[in-house]
DRENPA-3360 file (N, C-alpha, C; in nm, 2 decimals, always signed):
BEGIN
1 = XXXXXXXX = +2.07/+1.61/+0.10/+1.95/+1.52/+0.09/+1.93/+1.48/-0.05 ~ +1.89/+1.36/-0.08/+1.87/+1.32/-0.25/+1.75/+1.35/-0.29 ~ +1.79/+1.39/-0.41/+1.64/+1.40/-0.50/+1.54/+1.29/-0.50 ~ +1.38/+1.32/-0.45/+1.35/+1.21/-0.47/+1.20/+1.24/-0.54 ~ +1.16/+1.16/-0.66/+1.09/+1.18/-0.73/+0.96/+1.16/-0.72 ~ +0.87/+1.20/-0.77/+0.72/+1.18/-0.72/+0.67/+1.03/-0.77 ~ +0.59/+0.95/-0.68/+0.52/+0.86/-0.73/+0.64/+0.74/-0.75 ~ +0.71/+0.67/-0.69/+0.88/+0.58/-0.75/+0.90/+0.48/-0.67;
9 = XXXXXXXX = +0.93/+0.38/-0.69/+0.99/+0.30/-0.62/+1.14/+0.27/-0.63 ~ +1.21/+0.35/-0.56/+1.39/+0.41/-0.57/+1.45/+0.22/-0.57 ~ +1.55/+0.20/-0.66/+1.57/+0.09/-0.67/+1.73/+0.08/-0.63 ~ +1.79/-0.06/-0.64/+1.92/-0.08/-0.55/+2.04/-0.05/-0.73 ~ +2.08/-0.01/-0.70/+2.17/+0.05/-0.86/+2.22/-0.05/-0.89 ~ +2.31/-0.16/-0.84/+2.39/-0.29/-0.89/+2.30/-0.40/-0.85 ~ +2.15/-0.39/-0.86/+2.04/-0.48/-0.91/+2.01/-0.44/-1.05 ~ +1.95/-0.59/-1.13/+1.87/-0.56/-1.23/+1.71/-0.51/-1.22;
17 = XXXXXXXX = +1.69/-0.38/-1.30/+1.54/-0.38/-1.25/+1.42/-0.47/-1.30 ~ +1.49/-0.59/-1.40/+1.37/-0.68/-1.47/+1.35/-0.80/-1.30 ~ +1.43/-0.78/-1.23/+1.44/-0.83/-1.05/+1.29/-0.76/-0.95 ~ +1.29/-0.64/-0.98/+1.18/-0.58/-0.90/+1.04/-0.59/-1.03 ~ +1.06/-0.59/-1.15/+0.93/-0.61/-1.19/+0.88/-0.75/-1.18 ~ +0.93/-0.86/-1.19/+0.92/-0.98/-1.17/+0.82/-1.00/-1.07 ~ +0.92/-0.94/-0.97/+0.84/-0.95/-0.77/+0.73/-0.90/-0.81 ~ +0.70/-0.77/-0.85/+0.59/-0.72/-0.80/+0.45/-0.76/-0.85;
25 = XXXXXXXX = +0.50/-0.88/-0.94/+0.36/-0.95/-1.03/+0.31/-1.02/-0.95 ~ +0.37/-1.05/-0.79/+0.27/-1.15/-0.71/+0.21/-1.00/-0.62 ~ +0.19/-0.89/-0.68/+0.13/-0.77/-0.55/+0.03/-0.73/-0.65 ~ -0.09/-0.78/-0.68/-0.17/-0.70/-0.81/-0.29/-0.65/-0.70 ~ -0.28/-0.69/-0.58/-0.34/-0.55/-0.48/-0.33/-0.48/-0.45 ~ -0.17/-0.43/-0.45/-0.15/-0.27/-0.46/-0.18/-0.22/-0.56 ~ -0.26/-0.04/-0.51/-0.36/-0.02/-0.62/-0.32/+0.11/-0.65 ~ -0.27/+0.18/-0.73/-0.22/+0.33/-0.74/-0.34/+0.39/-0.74;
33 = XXXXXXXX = -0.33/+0.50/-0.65/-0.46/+0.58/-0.64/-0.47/+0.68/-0.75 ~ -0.58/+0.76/-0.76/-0.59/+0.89/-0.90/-0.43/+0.98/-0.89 ~ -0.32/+1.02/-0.95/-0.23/+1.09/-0.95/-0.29/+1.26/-0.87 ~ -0.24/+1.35/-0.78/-0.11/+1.26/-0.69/-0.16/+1.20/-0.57 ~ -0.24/+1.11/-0.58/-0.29/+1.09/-0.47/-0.17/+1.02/-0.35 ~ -0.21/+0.89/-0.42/-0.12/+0.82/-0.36/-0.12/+0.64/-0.38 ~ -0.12/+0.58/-0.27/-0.15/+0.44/-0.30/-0.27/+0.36/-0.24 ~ -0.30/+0.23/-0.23/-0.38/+0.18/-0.17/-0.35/+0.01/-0.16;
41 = XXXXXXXX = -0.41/-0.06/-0.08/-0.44/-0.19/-0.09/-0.53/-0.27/-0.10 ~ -0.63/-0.36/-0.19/-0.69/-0.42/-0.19/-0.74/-0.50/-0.12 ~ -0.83/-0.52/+0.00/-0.84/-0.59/+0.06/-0.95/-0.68/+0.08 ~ -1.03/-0.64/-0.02/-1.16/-0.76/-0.02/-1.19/-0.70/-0.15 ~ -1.29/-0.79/-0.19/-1.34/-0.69/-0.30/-1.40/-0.60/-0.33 ~ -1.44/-0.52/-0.24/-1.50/-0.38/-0.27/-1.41/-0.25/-0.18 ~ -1.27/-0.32/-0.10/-1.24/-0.25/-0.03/-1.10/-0.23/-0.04 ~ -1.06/-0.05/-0.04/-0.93/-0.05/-0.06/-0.86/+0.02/+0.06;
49 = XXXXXXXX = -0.76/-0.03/+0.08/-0.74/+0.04/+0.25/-0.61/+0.11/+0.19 ~ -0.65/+0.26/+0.29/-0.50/+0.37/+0.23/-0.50/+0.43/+0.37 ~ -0.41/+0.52/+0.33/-0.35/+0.65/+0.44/-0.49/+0.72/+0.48 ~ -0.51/+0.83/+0.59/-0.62/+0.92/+0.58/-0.60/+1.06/+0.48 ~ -0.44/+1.09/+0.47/-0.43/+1.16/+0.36/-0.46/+1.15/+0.26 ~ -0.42/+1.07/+0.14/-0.49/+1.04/+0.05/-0.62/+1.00/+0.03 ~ -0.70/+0.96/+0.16/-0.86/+0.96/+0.14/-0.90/+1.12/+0.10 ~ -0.82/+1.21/+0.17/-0.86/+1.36/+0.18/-0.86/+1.39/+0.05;
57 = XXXXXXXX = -0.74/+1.36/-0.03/-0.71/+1.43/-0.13/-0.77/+1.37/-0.24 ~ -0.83/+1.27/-0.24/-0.93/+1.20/-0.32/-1.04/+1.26/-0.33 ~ -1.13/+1.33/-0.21/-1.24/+1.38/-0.20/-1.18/+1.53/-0.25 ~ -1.08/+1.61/-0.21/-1.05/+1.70/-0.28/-1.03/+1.76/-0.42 ~ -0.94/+1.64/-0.50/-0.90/+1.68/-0.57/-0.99/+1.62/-0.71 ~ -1.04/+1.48/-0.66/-1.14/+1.40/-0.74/-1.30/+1.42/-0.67 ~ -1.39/+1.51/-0.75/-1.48/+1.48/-0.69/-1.58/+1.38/-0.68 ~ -1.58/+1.32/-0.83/-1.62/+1.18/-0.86/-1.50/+1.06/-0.92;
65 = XXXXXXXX = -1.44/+1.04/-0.82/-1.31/+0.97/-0.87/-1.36/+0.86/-0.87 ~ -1.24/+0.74/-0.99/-1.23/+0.65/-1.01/-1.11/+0.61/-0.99 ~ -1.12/+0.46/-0.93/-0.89/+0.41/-0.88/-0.98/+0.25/-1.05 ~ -0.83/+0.28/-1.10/-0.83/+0.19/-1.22/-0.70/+0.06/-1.15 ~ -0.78/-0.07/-1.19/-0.74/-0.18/-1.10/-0.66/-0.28/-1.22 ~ -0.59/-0.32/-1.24/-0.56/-0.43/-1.35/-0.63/-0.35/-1.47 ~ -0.64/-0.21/-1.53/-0.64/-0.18/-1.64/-0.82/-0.14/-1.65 ~ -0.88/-0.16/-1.54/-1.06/-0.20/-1.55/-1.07/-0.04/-1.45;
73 = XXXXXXXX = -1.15/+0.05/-1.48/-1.19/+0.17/-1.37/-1.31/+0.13/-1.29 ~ -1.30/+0.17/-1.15/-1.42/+0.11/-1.04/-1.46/+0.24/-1.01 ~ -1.54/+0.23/-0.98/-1.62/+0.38/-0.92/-1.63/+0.38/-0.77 ~ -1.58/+0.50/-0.72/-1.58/+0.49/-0.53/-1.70/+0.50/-0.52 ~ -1.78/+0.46/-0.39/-1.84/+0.48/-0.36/-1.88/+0.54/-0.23 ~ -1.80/+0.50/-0.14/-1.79/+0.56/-0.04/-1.66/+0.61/+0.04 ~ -1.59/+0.64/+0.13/-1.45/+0.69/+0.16/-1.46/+0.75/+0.30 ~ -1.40/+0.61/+0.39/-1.44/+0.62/+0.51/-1.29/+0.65/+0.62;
81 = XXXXXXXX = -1.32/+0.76/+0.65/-1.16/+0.80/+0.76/-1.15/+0.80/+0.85 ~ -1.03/+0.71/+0.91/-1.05/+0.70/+1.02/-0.93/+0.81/+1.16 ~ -0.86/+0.72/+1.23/-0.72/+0.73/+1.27/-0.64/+0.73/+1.20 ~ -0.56/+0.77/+1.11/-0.39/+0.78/+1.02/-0.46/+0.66/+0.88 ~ -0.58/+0.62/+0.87/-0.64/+0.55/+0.79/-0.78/+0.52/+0.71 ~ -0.78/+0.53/+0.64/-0.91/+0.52/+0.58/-0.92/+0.42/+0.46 ~ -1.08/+0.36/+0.47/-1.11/+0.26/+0.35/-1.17/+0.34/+0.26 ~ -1.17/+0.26/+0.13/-1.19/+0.32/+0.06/-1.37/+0.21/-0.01;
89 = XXXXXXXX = -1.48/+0.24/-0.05/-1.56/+0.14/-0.07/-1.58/+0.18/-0.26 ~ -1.55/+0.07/-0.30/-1.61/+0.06/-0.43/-1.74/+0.00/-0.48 ~ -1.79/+0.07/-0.61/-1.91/+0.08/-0.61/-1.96/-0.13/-0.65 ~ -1.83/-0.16/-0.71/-1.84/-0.29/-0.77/-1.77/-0.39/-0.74 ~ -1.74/-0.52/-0.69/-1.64/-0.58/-0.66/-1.51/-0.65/-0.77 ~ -1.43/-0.66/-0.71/-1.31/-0.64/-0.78/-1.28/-0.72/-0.84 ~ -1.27/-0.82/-0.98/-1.24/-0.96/-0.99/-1.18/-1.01/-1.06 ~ -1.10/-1.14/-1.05/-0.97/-1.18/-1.05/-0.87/-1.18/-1.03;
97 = XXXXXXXX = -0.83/-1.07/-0.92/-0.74/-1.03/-0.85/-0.77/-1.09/-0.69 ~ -0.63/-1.16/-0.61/-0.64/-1.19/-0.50/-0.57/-1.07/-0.41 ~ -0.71/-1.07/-0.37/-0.72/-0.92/-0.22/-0.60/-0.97/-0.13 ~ -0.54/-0.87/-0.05/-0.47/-0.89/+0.10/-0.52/-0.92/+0.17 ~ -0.51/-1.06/+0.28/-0.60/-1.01/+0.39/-0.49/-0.94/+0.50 ~ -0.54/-0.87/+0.59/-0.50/-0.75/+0.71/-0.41/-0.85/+0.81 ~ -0.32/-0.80/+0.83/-0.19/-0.90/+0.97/-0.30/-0.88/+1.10 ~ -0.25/-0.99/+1.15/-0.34/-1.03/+1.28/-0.28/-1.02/+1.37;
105 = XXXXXXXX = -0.14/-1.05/+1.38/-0.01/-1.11/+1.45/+0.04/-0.96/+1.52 ~ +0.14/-1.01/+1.58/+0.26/-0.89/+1.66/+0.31/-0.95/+1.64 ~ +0.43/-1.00/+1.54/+0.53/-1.03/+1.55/+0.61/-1.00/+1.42 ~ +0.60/-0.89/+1.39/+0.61/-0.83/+1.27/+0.80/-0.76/+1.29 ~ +0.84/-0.76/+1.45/+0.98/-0.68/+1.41/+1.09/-0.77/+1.37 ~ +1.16/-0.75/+1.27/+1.26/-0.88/+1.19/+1.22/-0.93/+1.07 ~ +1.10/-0.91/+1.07/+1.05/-0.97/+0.93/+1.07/-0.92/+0.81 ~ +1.07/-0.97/+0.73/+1.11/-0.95/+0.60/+0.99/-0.94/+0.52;
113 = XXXXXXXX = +0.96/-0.77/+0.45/+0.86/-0.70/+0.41/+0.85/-0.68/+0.26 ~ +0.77/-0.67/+0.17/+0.80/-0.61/+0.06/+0.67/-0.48/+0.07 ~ +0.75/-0.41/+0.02/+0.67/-0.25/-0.05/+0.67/-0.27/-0.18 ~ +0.56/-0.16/-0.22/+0.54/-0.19/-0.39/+0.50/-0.03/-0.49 ~ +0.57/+0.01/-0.52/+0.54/+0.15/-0.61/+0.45/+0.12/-0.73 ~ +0.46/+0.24/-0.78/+0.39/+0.25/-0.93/+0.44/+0.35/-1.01 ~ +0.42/+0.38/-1.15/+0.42/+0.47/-1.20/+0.57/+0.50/-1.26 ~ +0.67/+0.54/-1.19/+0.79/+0.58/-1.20/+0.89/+0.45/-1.15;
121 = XXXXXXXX = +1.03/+0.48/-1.16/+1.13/+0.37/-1.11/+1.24/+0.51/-1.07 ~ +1.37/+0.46/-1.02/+1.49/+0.57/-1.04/+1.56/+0.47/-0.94 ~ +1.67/+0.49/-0.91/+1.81/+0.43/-0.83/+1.79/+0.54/-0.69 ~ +1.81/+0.48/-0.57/+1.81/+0.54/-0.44/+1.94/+0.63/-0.46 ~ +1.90/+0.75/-0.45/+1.98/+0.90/-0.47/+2.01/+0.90/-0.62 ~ +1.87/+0.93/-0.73/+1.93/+0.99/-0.85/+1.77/+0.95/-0.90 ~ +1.76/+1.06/-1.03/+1.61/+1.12/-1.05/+1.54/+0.91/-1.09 ~ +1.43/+0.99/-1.13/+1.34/+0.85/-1.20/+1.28/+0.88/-1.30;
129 = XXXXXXXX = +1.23/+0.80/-1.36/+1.19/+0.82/-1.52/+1.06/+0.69/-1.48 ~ +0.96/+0.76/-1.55/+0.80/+0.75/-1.55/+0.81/+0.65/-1.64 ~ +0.72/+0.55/-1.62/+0.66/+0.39/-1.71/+0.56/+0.36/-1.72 ~ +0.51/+0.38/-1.56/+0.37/+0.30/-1.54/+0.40/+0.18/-1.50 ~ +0.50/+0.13/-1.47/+0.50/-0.01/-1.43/+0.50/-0.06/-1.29 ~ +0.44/-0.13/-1.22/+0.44/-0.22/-1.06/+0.61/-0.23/-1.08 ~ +0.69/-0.23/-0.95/+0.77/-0.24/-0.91/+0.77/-0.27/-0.75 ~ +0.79/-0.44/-0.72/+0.81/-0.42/-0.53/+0.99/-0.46/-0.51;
137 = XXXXXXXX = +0.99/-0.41/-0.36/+1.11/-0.46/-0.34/+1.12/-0.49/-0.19 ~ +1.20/-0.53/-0.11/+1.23/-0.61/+0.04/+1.29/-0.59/+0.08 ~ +1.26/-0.51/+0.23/+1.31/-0.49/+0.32/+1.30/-0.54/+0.46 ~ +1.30/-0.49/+0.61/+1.31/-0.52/+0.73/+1.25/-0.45/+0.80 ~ +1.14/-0.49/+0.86/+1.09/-0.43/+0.97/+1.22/-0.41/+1.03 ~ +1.21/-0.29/+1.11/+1.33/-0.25/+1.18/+1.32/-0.24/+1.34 ~ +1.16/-0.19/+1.34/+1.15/-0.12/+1.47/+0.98/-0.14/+1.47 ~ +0.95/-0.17/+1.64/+0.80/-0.18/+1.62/+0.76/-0.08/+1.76;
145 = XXXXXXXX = +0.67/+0.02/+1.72/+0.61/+0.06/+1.84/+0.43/+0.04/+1.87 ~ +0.39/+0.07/+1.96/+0.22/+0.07/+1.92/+0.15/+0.03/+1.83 ~ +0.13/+0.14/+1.78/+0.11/+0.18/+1.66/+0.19/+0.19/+1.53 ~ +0.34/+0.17/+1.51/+0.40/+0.20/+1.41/+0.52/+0.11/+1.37 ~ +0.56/+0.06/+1.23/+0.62/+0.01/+1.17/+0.75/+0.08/+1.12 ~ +0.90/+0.08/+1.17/+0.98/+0.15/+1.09/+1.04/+0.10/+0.97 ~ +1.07/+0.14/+0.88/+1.17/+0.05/+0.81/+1.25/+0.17/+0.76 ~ +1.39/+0.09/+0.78/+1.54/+0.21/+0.79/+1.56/+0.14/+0.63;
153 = XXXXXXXX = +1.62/+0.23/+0.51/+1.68/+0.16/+0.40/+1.85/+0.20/+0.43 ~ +1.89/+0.12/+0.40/+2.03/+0.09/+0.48/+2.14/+0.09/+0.32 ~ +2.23/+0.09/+0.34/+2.36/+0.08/+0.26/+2.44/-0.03/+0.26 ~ +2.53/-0.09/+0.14/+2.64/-0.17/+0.13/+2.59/-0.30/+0.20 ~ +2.67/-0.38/+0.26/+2.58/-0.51/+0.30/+2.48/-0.53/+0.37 ~ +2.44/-0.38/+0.46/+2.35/-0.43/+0.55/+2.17/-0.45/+0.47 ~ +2.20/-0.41/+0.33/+2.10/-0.35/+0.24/+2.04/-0.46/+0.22 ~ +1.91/-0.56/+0.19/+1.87/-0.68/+0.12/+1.89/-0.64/-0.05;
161 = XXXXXXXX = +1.87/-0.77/-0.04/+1.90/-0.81/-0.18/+1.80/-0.72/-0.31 ~ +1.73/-0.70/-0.27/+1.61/-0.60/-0.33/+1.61/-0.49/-0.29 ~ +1.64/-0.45/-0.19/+1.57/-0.30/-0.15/+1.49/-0.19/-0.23 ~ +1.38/-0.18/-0.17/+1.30/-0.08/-0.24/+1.28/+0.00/-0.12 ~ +1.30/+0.16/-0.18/+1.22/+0.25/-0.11/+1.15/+0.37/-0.19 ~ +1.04/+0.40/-0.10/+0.92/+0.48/-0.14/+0.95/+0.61/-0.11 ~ +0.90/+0.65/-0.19/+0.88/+0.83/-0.21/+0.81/+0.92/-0.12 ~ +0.82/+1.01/-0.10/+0.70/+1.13/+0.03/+0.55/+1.09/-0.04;
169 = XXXXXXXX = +0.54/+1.10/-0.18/+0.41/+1.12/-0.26/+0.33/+0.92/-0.24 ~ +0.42/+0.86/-0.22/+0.36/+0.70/-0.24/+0.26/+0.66/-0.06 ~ +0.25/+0.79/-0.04/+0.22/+0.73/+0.11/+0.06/+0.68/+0.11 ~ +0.00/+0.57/+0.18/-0.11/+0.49/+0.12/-0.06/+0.35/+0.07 ~ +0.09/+0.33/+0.05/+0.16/+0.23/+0.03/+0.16/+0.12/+0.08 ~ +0.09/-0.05/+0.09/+0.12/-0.11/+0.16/+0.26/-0.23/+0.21 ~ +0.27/-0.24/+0.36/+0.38/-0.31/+0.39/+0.34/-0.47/+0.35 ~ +0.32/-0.60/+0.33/+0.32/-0.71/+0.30/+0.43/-0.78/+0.37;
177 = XXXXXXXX = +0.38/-0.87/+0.42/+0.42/-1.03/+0.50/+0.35/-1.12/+0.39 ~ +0.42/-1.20/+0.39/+0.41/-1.37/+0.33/+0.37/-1.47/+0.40 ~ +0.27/-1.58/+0.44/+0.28/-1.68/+0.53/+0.38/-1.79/+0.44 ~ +0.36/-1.90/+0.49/+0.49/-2.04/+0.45/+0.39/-2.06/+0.33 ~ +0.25/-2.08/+0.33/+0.24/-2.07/+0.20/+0.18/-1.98/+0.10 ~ +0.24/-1.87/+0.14/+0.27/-1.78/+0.02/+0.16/-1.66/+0.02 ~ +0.08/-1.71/+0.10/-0.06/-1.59/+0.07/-0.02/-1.48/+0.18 ~ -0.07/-1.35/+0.13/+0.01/-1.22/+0.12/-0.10/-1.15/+0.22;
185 = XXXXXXXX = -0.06/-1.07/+0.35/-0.10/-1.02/+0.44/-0.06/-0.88/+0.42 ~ -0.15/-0.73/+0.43/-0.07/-0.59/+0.41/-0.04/-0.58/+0.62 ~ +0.06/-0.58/+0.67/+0.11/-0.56/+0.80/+0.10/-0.38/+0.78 ~ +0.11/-0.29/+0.71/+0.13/-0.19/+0.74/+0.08/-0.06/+0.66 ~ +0.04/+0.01/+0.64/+0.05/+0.16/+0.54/+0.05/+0.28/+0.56 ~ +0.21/+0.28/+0.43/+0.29/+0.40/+0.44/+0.21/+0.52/+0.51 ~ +0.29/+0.61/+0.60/+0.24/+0.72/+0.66/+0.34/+0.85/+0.63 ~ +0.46/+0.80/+0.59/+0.57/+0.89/+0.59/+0.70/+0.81/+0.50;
193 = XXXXXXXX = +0.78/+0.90/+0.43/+0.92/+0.84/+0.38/+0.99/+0.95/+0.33 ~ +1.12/+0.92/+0.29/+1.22/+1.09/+0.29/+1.34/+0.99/+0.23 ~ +1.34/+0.84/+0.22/+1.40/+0.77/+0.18/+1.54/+0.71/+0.23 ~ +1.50/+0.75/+0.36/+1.61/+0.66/+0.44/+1.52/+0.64/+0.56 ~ +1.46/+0.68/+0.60/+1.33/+0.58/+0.70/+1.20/+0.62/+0.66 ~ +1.12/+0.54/+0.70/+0.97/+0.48/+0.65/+0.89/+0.49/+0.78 ~ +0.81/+0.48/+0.77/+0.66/+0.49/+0.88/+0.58/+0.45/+0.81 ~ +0.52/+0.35/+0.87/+0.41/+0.26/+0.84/+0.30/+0.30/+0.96;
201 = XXXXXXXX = +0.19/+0.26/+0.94/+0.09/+0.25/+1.05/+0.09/+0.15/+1.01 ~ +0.09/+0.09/+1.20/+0.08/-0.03/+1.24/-0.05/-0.11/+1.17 ~ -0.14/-0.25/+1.10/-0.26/-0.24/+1.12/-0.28/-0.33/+1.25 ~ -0.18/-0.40/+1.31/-0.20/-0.51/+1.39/-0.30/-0.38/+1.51 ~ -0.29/-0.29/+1.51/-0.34/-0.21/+1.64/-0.43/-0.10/+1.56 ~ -0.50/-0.15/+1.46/-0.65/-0.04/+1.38/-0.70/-0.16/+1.35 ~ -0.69/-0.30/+1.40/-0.77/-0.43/+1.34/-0.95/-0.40/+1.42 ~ -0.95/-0.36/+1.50/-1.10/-0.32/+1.56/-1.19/-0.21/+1.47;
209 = XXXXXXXX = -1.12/-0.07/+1.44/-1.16/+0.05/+1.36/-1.19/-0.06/+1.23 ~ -1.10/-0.10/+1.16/-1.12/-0.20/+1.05/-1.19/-0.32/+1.03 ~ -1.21/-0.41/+1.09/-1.30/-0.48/+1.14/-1.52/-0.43/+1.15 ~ -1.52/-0.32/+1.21/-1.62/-0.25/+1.27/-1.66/-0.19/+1.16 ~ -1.59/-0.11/+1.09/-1.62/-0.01/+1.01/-1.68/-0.14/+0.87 ~ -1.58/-0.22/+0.82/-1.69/-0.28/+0.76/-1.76/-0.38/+0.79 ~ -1.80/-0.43/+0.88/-1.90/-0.49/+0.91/-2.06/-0.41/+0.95 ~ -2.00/-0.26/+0.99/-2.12/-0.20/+0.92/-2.18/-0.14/+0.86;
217 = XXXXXXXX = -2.08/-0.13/+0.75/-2.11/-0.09/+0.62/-2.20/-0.22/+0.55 ~ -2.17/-0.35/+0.54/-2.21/-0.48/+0.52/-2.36/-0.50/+0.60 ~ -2.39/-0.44/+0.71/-2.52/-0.41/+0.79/-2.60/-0.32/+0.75 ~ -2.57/-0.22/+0.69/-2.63/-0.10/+0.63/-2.65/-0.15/+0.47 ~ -2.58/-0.20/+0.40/-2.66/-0.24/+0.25/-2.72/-0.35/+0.25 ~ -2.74/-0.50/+0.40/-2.80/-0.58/+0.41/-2.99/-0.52/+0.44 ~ -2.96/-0.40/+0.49/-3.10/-0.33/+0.53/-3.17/-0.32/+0.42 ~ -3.09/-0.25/+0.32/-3.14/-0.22/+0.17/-3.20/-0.30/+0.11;
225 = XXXX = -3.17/-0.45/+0.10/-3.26/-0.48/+0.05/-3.33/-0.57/+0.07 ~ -3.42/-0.58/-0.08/-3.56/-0.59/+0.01/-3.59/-0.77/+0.00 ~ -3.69/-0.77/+0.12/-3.75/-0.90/+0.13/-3.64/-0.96/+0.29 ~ -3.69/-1.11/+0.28/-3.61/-1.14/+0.40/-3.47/-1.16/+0.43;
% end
């Protein structure tokens, strides 16, 4: 089994990696959570959608945590868990960054995905060395069940032209679809990886839990205040 490093986005060895930093300047919603938490996505401005693990380990390990966004620290505010997912609420909204919005569709198997790390880089099967730098890369929905997203990282030709894969520690990672013009949907986040298959939770099938949960969050601070 290959070593695989904490926090990485394992890259294709006879790629250049100024290829994966390039890409990942159009993902400034993937949001690296407090170390080791894990990852997150951007999805409105006050809201970061992750794994339910890393919600845990947020409240665990941070008791007053901050996730630092484009360089600026936000203050959580609230950290809401659900099924295999949780939002994350910040105390301030996010700005000048364009949020993801959430896949709506089922037609997600065949498509062509990008994932996005942080922190670290390395070559799939061999260590990584720490930067700090966004790194995405593209792969294939492989497999669609229910609830779940696979993606197989594959060898030799069947590999895309980019391939990125994620670490055990990056889970909270989001999956990304493109429409024709260009604006960026998270279809998935990371639940699992070992670096030759991936687990996503599905969101096309938590669009109700996500939906609900903030709109009454948005009902509960419209109460607050005051007047009509």
């Amino acid at each position: 089994m290959a070593w695989l490093p904490a926090d990485a986005l394992l890259t294709r060895a006879d790629r250049d990696d100024a290829e994966y930093l390039e890409l990942a300047s159009r993902y400034a919603s993937s949001v690296p959570l407090p170390a080791p938490v894990g990852e997150g996505v951007l999805i409105g401005p006050r809201w970061v959608l992750t794994a339910a693990r890393p919600a845990q380990l947020l409240r665990e390990i941070h008791p007053t945590p901050e996730i630092v966004i484009s360089g600026r620290e936000y203050e959580i505010d609230t950290i809401i868990t659900g099924d295999e997912l949780a939002l994350v609420l910040l105390a301030t909204p996010v700005r000048g960054i364009q949020y993801a919005q959430v896949y709506r569709g089922s037609d997600e198997l065949g498509k062509g995905v990008a994932v996005v790390g942080h922190r670290s880089t390395g070559r799939i099967g061999a260590p990584a060395k720490a930067d700090g730098k966004r790194r995405a890369g593209v792969n294939t929905v492989d497999a669609v069940e229910s609830g779940t997203l696979e993606v197989r990282i594959k060898a030799g030709d069947d590999a895309s032209d980019l391939q990125g894969a994620l670490t055990p520690s990056e889970v909270g990672a989001g999956l990304y679809l493109a429409d024709d013009s260009g604006k960026l949907f998270v279809a998935g986040i990371a639940r699992s990886a070992d670096g030759k298959r991936e687990l996503y939770t599905r969101i096309s099938s938590r669009l109700k839990w996500i939906d609900e949960t903030m709109k009454e969050v948005a009902r509960r601070e419209a109460e607050r205040i005051p007047g009509d």
